[in-house]
C-alpha positions, -999 to 999 in steps of 0.1 A, spaced: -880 -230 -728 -839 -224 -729 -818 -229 -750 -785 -246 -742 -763 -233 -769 -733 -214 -771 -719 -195 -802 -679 -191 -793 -655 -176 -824 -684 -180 -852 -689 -218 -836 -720 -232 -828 -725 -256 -799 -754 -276 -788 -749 -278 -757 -724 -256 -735 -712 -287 -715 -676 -300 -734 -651 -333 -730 -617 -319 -720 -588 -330 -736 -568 -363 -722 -601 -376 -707 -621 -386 -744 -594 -399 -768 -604 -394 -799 -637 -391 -802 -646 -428 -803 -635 -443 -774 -668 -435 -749 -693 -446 -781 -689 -479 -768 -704 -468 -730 -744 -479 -729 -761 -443 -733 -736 -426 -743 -737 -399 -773 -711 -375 -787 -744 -357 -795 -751 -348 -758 -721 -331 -756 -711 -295 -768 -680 -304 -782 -652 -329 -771 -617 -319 -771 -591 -341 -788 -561 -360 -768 -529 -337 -770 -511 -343 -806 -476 -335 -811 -460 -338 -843 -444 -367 -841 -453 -401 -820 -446 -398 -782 -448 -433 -758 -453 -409 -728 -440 -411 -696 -428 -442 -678 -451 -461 -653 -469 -454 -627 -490 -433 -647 -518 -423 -630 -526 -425 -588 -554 -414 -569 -551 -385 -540 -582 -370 -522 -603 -360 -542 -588 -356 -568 -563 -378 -597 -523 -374 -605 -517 -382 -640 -485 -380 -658 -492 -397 -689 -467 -372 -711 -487 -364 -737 -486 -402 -755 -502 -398 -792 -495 -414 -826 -488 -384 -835 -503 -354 -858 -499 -374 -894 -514 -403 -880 -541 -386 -863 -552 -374 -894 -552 -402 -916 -565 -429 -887 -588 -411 -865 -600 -383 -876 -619 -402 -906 -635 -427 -876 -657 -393 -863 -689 -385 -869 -693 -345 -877 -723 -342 -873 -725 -355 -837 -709 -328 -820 -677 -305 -825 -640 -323 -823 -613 -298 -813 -577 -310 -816 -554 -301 -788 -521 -293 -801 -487 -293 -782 -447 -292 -793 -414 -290 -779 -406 -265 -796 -423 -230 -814 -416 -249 -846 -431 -281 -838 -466 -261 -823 -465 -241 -858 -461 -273 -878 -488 -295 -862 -515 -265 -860 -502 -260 -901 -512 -301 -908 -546 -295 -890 -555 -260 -907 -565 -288 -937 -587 -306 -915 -626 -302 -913 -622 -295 -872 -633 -262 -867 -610 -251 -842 -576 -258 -825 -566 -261 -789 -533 -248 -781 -517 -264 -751 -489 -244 -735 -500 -256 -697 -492 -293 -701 -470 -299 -664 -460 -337 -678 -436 -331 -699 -400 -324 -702 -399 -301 -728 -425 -274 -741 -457 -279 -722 -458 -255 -692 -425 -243 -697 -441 -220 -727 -473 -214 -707 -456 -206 -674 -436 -181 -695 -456 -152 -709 -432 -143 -738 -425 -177 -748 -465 -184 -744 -467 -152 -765 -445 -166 -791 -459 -198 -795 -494 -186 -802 -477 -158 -827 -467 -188 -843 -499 -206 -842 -516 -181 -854 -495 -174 -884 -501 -208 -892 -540 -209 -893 -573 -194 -900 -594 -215 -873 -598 -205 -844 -572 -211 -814 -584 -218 -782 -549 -216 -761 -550 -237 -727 -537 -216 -698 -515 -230 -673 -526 -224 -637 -489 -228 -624 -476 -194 -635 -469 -162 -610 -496 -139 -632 -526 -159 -653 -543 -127 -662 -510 -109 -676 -502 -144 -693 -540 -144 -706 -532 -107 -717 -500 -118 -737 -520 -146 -759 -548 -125 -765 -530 -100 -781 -509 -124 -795 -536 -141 -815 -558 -163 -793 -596 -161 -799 -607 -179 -769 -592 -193 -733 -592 -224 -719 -586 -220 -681 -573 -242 -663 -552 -271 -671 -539 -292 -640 -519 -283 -607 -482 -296 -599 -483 -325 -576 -464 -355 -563 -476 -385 -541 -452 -401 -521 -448 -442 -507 -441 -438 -473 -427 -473 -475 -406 -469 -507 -397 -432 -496 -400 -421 -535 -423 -408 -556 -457 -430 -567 -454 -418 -604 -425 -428 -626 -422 -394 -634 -420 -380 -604 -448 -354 -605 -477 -347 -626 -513 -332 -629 -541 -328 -602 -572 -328 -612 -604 -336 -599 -628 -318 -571 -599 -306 -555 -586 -281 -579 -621 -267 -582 -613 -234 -555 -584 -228 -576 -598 -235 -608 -626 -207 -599 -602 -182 -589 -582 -182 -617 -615 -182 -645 -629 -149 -624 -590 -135 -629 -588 -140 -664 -622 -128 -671 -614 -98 -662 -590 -93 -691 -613 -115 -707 -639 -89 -715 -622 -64 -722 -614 -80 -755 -645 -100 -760 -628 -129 -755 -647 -161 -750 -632 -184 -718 -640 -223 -715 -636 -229 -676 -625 -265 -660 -612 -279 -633 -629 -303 -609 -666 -298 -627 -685 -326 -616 -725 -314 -610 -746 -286 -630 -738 -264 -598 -700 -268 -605 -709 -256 -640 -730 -231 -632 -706 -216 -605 -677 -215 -635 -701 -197 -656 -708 -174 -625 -672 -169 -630 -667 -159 -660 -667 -190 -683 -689 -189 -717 -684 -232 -719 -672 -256 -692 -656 -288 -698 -653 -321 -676 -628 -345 -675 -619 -364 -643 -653 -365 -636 -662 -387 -669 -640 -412 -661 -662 -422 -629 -694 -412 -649 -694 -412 -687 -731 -404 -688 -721 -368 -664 -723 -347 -694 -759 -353 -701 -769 -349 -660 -752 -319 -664 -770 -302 -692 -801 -314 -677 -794 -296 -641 -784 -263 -663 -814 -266 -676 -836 -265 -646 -814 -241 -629 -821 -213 -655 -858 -225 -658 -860 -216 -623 -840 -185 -625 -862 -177 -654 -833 -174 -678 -831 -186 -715 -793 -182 -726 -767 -195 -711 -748 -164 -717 -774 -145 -692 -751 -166 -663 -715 -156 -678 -699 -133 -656 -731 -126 -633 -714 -131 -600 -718 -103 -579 -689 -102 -553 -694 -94 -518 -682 -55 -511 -678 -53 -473 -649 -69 -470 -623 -75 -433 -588 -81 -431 -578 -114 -423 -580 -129 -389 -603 -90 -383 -635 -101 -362 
């Protein structure tokens, strides 16, 4: 027998498999997919709240590249107040763990809306500094490790949950920037969020998406995605720190290969959209990959890669 659980910052999970945020709404919207079950899943992470309502980003929205998706949706929510009062009652608890993602233009704003959901029944809060589809806040906080510093300070003063603060893969250093938020307050890493990209109409000559740029995700990310969970494990560890890896995870052996890396809990997201039932097949591969490897936790797989050490220079024979 294993056992498929995780326990991250006092947190129990069922399964170490989560929904990233942007990709499951708010909790409701994939209940209506045949075989579906919030229960199969370890936790899903809530769409990106800011205090106050945002329409998003003007259209195109979202285009597809190889292998992988452009979104710049801009972070459209009802916002916080309204997330409270309208969606929040509409989830089921005991299904499975429903983490709000959290975002501001401002350090105010980010204190504010973490403040409103420290009086919800969640049991933890996502702290997005990496979001690359916005104007304001959003990865200019997470490509800035003072300001990233600052903002989860701020967070952190304003709750007694657990913050899980989103790193953004687009800054110079994402272990020094990992270092900053852990010692600013963060209990657990979420690595990574999207990559800049822009898609252009040869025929137009401008941009596909209305605004301009946005997020890659998808298979294509998942080299880069890798990299960066190894880098940040390494600071990682050395403060116990949990890290929830993502990025182009679409098989058990994408998962397992982030937990190789470092990761404690995965999430999927572009992936679900072509497959809601992914999360399940995924939890089920896990499963027979540890059986195999006669394991029984997943936390025997966190961190276990063992790097080649005979190493040659580049272009060296």
């Amino acid at each position: 027998m294993v056992d498929l659980s995780v326990d991250l910052c006092g947190i129990h999970f069922n399964s170490p498999v989560a929904m990233a945020s942007g990709n499951a709404g708010y909790g409701i919207e994939y209940q209506s997919v045949s075989g579906f079950s919030n229960q199969d899943v370890g936790a899903v992470f809530l769409k990106g709240t800011s205090l106050e309502p945002k329409l998003g980003n003007k259209p195109e929205r979202v285009m597809e590249s190889p292998s992988g998706l452009l979104n710049s949706i801009g972070l459209q929510n009802p916002g916080a107040r309204a997330v409270i009062e309208e969606y929040l009652p509409k989830l089921d608890l005991s299904q499975s763990k429903f983490i709000i993602n959290v975002s501001g233009s401002s350090i105010e704003e980010y204190a504010e809306v973490v403040r409103l959901f420290n009086d919800t029944d969640l049991p933890a809060i996502e702290v997005n500094i990496s979001c690359p589809n916005v104007k304001k806040g959003g990865a200019a906080f997470g490509n800035d490790p003072d300001m990233a510093a600052r903002v989860v300070e701020a967070c952190r003063a304003s709750t007694t949950k657990p913050l899980i603060v989103k790193l953004s893969p687009n800054q110079t250093d994402i272990a020094e920037g990992a270092r900053r938020v852990i010692e600013a307050g963060a209990d657990a890493l979420s690595a990574i969020n999207t990559l800049m990209g822009m898609q252009i109409d040869v025929k137009t000559r401008k941009p596909t998406l209305g605004n301009n740029q946005g997020g890659l995700s998808g298979p294509a990310i998942k080299p880069v995605a890798l990299l960066k969970v190894h880098q940040v494990y390494q600071v990682a560890k050395l403060h116990n720190i949990p890290i929830i890896g993502l990025g182009g995870i679409a098989s058990a052996e994408d998962a397992i290969e982030f937990f190789l890396a470092g990761a404690s809990m995965v999430a999927v997201g572009t992936a679900v959209a072509k497959d809601p039932l992914l999360v399940k097949k995924i939890n089920k591969g896990i499963a027979k990959y540890m059986q195999a490897n006669g394991m029984q936790s997943v936390a025997e797989l966190t961190g276990a890669l063992e790097l080649n050490t005979d190493t040659v220079l580049c272009g060296a024979v």
